[in-house]
N, C-alpha and C positions, 0 to 999 in steps of 0.2 A: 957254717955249721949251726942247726940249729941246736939251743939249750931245750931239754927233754927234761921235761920233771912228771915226776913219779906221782903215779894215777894209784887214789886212796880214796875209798867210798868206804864209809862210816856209817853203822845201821844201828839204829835205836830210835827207840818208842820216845824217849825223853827229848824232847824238841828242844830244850832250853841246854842240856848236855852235849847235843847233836850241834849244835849251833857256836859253842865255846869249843869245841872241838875242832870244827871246822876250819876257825879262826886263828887257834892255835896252829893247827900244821898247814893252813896257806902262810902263814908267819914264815915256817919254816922252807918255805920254798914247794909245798907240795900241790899237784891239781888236784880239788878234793867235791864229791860229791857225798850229797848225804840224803840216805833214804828213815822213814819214819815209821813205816810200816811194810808188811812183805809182800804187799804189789808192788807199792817203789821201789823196793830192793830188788825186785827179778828183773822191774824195767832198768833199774841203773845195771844189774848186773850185765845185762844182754847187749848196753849201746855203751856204755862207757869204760868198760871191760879194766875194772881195776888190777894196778899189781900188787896193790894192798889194800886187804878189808879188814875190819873192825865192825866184829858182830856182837850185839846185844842176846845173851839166851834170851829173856824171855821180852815177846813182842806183841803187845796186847796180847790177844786170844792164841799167836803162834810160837811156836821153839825157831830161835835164830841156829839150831843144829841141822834145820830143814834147807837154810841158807849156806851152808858151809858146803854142802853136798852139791849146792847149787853152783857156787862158786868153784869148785873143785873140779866138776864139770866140763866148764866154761871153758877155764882154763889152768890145771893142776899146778903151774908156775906160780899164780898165783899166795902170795903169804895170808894166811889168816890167823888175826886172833879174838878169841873168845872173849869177852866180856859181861861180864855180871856180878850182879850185888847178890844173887841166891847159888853160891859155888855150893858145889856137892861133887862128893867123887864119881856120881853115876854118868852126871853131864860133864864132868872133865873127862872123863878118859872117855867116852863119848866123841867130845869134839875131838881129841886130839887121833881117834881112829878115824873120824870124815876128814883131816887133813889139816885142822887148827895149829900150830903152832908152838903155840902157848897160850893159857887160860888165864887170866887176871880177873880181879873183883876190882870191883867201883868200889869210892870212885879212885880212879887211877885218871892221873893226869896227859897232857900228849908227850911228859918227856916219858914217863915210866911206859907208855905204850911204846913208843919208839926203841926203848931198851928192849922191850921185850923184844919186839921186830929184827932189833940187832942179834940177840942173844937166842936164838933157833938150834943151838946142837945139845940135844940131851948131859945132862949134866950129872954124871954119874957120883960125883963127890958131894952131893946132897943128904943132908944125914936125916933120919928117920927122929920125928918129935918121939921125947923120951916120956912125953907123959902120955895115955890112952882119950880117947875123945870118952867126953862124956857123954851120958846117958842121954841126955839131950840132943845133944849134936848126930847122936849113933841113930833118934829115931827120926829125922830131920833128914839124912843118908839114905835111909831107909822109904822113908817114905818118897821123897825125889827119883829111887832107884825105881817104886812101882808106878809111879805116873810116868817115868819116860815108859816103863816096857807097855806102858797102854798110849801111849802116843800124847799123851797130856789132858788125856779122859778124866774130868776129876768123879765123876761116878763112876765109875768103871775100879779107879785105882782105892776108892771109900771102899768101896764092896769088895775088891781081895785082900785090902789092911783090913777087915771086919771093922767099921770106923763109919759113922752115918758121916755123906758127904759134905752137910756146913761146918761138920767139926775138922775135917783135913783142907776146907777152904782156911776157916780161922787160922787154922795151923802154918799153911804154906806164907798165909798171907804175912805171916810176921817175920822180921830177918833173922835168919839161922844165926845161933849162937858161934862162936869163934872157936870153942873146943869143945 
């Protein structure tokens, strides 16, 4: 009888994350491939046909939400989870409609992703934060919500925020506040 270990392809732009990642879950017993960008990630999706992926939203110039669909695709068994350091509710409930999982922000380690992987049934006993997002945060959401519906146009989403385009690059480029 052969021993079958569980095929995990990890996609992110961070090569140096991509690489501690890797390390980590072959530790734990998994076959793991790692793509860096989203030509590597179609070719890994297509020959190495994971049963669990770990997507990076944002991949240089692409949305890893473009990858989920790809994966899901392939083959719907498949578990994905989201990953990224720029959450927003536009791209969480986003990935979790193409077929993600569960959404976590970086950096999360391989055991908290693997919890996450474990922990897939809606959790209905989750209480709603008692205090309101700030001001900050609410235009952060906002502005995340109008670059996906343009596909990650950043002139495109300048021009319906009424917002010239270096000022919503400066903007994105910083990390969203926590509330």
């Amino acid at each position: 009888m052969t021993n079958h270990k569980v095929r995990m392809l990890i996609i992110d732009d961070d090569e140096v994350y991509c690489s501690v990642l890797c390390s980590a879950f072959e530790r734990r017993g998994f076959d793991v491939e790692t793509a860096c960008n989203e030509q590597q990630a179609i070719e890994k999706i297509e020959a190495f046909e994971p049963e669990f992926a770990v997507v990076d939203l944002r991949l240089e110039e692409s949305s890893g939400l473009h990858l989920i669909k790809r994966i899901k695709e392939k083959d719907k068994n498949t578990k994905v989870i989201m990953l990224t350091g720029y959450a927003s509710i536009a791209t969480a409930v986003e990935a979790v409609k193409l077929g993600a999982i569960q959404y976590i922000t970086k950096p999360a380690n391989a055991d908290e992703i693997l919890a996450a992987f474990e922990h897939n049934e809606p959790n209905a006993s989750v209480t709603p934060s008692e205090q309101p997002m700030s001001v900050k945060r609410l235009e952060w959401e906002h502005m995340q919500k109008v670059l996906f519906e343009c596909d990650g146009n950043i002139s495109e989403a300048a021009r319906r925020l009424n917002m010239h385009r270096r000022t919503l690059q400066r903007k994105l480029a910083k990390k969203p506040v926590r509330q």
